[in-house]
C-alpha positions as CSV (number, residue, x, y, z in Angstrom):
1,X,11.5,12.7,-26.5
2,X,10.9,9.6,-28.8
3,X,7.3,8.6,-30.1
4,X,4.7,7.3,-27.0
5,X,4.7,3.2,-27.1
6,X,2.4,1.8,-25.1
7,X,3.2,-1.4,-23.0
8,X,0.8,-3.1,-21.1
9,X,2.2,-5.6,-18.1
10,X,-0.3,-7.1,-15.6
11,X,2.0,-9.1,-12.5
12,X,1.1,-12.9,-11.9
13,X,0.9,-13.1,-7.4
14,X,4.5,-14.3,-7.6
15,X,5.7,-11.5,-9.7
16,X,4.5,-8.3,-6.9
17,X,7.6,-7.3,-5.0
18,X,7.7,-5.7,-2.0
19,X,10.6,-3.6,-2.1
20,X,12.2,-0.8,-4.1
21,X,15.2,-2.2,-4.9
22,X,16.8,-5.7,-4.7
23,X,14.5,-7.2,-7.4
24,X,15.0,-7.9,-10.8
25,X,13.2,-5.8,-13.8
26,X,10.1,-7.3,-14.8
27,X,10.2,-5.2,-18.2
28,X,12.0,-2.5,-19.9
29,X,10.5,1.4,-20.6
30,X,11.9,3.8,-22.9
31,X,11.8,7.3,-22.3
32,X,8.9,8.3,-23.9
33,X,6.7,5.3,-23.5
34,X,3.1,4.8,-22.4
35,X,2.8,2.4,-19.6
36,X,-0.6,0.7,-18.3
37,X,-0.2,-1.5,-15.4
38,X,-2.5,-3.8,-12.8
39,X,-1.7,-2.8,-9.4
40,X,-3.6,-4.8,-6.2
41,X,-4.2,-3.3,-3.2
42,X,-2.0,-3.3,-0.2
43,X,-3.7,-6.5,1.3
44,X,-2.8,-8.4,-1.9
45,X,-6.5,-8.8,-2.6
46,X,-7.2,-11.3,0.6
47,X,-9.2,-8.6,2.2
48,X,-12.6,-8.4,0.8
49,X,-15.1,-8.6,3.4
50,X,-15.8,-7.7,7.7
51,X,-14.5,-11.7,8.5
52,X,-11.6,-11.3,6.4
53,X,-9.3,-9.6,9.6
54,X,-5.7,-8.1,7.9
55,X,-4.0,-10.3,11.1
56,X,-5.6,-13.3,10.5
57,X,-5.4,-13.7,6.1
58,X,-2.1,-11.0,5.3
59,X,1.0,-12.3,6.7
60,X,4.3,-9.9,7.4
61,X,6.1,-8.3,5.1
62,X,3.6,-9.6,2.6
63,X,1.2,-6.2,2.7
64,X,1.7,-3.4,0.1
65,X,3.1,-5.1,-3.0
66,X,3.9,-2.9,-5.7
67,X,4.1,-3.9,-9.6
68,X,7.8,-3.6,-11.2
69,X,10.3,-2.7,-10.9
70,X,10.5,-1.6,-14.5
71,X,13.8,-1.1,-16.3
72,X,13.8,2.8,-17.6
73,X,16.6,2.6,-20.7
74,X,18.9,5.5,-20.2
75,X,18.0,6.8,-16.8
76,X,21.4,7.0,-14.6
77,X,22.1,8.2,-11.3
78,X,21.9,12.3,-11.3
79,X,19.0,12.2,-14.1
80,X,15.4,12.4,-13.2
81,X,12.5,10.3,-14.2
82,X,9.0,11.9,-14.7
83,X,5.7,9.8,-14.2
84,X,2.8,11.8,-15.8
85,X,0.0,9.4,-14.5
86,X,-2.6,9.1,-16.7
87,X,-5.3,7.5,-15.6
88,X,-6.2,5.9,-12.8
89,X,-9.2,3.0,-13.0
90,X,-10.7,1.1,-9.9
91,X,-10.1,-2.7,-11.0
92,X,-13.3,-3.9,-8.9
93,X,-16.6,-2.6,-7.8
94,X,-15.3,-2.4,-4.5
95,X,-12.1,-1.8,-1.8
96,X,-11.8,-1.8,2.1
97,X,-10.4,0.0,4.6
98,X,-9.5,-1.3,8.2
99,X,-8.3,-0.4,12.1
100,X,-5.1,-2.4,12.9
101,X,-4.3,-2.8,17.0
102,X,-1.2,-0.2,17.3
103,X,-1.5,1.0,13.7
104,X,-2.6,4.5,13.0
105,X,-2.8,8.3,14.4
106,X,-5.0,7.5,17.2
107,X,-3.3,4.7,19.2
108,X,-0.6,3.4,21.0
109,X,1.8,1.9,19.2
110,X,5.5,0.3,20.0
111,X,7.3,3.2,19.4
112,X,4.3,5.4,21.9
113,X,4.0,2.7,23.9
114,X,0.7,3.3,26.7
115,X,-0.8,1.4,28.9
116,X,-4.1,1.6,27.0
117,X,-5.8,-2.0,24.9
118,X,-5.1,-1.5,21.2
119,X,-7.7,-0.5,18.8
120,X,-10.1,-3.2,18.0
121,X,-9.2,-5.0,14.3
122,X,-12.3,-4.1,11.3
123,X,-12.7,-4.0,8.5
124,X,-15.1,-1.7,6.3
125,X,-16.2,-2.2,2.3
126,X,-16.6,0.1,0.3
127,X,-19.1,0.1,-2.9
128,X,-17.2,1.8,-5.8
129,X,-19.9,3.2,-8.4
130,X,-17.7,4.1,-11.6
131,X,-19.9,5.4,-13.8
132,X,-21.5,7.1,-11.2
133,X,-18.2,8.3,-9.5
134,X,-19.1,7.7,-6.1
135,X,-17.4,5.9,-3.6
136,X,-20.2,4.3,-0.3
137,X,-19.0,4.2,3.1
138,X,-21.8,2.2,5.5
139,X,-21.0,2.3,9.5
140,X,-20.6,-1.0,11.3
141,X,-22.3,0.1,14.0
142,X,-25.2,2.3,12.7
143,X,-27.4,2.5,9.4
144,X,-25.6,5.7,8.5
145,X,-24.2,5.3,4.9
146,X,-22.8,8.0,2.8
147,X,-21.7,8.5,-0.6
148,X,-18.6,10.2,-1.2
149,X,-16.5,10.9,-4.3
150,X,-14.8,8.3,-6.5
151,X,-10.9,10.2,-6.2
152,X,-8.5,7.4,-7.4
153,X,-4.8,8.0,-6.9
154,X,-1.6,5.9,-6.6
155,X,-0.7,5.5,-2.3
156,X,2.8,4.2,-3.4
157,X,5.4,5.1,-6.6
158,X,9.1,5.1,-6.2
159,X,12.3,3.8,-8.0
160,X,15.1,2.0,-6.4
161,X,17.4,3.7,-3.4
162,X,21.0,4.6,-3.9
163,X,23.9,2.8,-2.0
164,X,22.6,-1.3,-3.1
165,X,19.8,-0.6,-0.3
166,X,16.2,-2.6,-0.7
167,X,13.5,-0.4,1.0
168,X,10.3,-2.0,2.3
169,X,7.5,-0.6,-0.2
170,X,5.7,0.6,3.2
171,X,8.7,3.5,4.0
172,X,8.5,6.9,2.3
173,X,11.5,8.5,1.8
174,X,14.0,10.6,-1.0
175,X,13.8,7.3,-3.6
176,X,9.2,8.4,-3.1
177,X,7.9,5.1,-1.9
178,X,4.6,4.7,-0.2
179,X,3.7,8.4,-0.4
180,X,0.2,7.8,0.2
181,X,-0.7,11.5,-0.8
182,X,-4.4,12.1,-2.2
183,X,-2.7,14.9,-4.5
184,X,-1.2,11.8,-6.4
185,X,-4.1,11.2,-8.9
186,X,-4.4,11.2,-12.8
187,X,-3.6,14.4,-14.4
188,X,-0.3,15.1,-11.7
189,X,3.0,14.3,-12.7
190,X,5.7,12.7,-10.1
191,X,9.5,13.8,-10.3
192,X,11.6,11.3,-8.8
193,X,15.9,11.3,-8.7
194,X,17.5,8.2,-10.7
195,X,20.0,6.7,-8.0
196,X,20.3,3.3,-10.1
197,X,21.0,2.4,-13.8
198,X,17.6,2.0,-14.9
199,X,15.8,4.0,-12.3
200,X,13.7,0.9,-11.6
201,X,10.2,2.1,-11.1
202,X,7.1,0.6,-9.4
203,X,3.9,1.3,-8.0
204,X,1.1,0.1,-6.3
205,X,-1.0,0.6,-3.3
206,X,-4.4,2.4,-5.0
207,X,-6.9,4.0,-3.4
208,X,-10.3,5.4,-4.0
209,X,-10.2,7.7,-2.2
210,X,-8.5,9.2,0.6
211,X,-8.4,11.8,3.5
212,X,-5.4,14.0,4.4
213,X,-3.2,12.6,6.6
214,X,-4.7,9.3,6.3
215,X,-5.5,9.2,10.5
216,X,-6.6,5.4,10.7
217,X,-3.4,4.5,8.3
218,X,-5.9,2.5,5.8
219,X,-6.9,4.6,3.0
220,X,-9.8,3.2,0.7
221,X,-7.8,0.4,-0.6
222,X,-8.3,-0.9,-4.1
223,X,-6.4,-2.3,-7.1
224,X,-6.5,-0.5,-10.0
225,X,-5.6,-0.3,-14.1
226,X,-3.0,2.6,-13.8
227,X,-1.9,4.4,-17.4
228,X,0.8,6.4,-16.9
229,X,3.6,8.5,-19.6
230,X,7.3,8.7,-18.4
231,X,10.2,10.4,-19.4
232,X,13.8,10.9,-18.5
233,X,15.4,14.4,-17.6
234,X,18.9,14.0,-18.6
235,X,21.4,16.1,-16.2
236,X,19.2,17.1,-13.6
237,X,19.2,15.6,-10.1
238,X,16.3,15.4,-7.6
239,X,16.8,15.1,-4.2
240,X,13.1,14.9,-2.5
241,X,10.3,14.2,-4.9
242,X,8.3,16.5,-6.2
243,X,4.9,16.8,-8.0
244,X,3.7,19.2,-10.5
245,X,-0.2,19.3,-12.0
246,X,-1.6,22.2,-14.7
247,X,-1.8,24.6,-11.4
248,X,0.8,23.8,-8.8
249,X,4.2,22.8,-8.2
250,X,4.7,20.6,-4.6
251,X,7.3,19.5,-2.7
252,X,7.2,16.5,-0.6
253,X,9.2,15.8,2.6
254,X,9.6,12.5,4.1
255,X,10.7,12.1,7.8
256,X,9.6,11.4,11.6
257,X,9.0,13.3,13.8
258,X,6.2,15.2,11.3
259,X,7.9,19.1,11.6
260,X,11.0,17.6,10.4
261,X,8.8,16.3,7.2
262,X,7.5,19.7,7.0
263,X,10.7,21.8,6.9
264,X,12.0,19.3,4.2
265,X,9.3,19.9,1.9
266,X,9.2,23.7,2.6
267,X,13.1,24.3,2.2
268,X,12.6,22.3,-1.1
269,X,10.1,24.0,-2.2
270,X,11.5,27.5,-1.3
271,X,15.0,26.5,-3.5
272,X,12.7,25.6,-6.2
273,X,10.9,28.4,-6.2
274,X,14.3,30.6,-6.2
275,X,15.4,28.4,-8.7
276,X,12.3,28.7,-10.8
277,X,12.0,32.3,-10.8
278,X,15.0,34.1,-9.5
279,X,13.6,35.5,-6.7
280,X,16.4,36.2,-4.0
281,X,16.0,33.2,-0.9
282,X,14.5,35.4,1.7
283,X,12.0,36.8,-0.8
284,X,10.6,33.2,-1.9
285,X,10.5,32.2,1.5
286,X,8.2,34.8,2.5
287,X,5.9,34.0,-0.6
288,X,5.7,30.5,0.6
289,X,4.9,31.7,3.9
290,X,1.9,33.4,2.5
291,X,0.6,31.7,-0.3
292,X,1.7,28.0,0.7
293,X,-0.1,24.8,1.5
294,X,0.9,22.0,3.7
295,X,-1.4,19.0,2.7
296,X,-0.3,16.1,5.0
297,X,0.1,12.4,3.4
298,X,0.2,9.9,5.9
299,X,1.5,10.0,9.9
300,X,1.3,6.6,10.4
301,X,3.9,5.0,7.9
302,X,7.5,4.6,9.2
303,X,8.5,7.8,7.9
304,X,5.6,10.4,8.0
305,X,5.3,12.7,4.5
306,X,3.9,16.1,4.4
307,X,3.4,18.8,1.3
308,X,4.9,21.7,0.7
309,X,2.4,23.3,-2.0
310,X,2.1,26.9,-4.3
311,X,0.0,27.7,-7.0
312,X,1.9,28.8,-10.5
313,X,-0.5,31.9,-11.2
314,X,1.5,33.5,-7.8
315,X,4.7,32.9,-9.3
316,X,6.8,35.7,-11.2
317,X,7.0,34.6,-14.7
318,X,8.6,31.2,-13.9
319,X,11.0,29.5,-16.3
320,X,9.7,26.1,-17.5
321,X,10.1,23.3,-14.9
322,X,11.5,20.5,-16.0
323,X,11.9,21.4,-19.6
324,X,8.1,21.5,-19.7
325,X,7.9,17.9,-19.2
326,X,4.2,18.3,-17.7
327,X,2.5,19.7,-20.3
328,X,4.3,18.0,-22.9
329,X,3.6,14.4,-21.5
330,X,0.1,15.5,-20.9
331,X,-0.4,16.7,-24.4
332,X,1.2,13.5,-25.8
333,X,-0.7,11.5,-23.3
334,X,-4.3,13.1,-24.8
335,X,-3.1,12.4,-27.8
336,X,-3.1,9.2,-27.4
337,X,-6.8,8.4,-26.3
């Protein structure tokens, strides 16, 4: 790995994209280099109080814009790129959330189509405290008001799809995408499969915090100063991506309906585990059925994405993943500060 650079970019409005793939490179990244980036949030910013309705002041496909794509020198199809994020810094003192009529886990929508109104379109702000951490969420309807903790993480990071496709930055999928997993926060790193020269990475899509599953589709929405460390993994091919932090190793699945999403990240995460550590198919598939976790991203985005998760300590003496990639970008990384 060469010496960290650090690059700073910052998108003008015309400069957001909102596919992976199809676009040109904004800037070029060496593996090795140090990264900070301004994201906005996946209204674009137009969203920033109860009046403001998504329907009325976003306008389709203008939602979830991503900054990039970034040219990644010497990243080809069958390597992979890793995305050590870290840090992840709310860009305002605040960020929304919203219902959308036939948008989220618990409505109708046109592809469960019921003969039931849609949800009713509002929008919620949130007070983001960062020195204090917190993040406030105040009913519409009631005085009750909560803090809740400030958990920043990255809702969409992918590179550009294989065979010359351009994926809306909303779909999930092998290429990552809008992921919008909360286990996607400073301190994890992303494994993602090169399927272009150049990988072409970008991200957007923060949010300060999130549930599992992400029922109403709307996470806390917020743009964000994002620091992040690359590097690229010559000869090594990824099909799903994975993520890897200083106690687990995940797999992610991305597919609808949601068990198909599950058995993608569990098979992944099963050959890894053989992979990792030798134990015989059978024998790290019953491991996985004991010690696993399934954290669910989203089921609402057009492909759902689900978890397959294991803690290292249960592992049997596992050979580096990756090289070591992790710890090595997250040594370099503290190095840095």
């Amino acid at each position: 790995m060469t010496a960290m650079e650090k690059i700073t970019y910052r998108p003008a409005r015309d400069e957001l994209a909102y596919t992976f793939g199809g676009r040109m490179q904004v800037a070029h990244l060496r593996s090795g280099d140090v990264l900070e980036v301004f994201t906005e949030d996946c209204f674009g910013g137009l969203v920033r109080g109860p009046g403001d309705l998504p329907s009325q002041v976003c306008r389709m496909p203008y939602l979830n814009p991503v900054s990039g794509p970034f040219f990644v020198e010497d990243a080809e199809p069958g390597d992979t790129l890793a995305i050590h994020l870290i840090s992840i810094t709310p860009a305002r003192d605040w960020g929304v959330s919203s219902t959308f009529p036939h948008f989220g886990a618990l409505t109708s929508t046109s592809h469960t189509a019921t003969l039931q109104p849609p949800l009713e379109e509002r929008v919620w702000v949130y007070g983001i405290d960062r020195q204090a951490g917190t993040v406030r969420f105040q009913a519409t309807e009631t005085d009750h008001a909560i803090d809740m903790p400030l958990e920043p993480m990255i809702g969409t990071m992918g590179v550009a799809p294989g065979g010359f496709e351009a994926r809306s930055t909303i779909v999930p999928d092998t290429h990552g995408g809008n992921l919008d997993t909360p286990q996607l926060h400073a301190g994890t790193t992303l494994y993602l499969g090169v399927r272009v020269h150049g990988a072409m990475l970008a991200l957007g899509d923060g949010h300060a915090r999130q549930g599992e599953g992400e029922a109403c589709g709307v996470g806390v929405e917020i743009a964000t100063t994002t620091t992040l460390a690359i590097e690229v993994i010559k000869g090594v091919a990824t099909v799903w991506p994975r993520l890897e932090t200083d106690t687990a190793i995940m797999s992610i699945g991305c597919a609808r309906p949601l068990e198909d999403a599950y058995r993608i990240a569990q098979h992944d995460l099963v050959s890894w585990v053989e992979s990792l550590t030798g134990l015989e198919t059978l024998d790290a598939y019953q491991l996985i059925s004991q010690a696993g976790r399934a954290p669910i991203g989203n089921v609402c985005d057009p492909n759902y994405t689900v978890l397959a998760a294991v803690d290292k300590a249960l592992l049997p003496a596992p050979a580096t993943r990756y090289g070591g990639v992790h710890g090595r970008l997250r040594q370099s990384a503290a190095g840095m500060r």
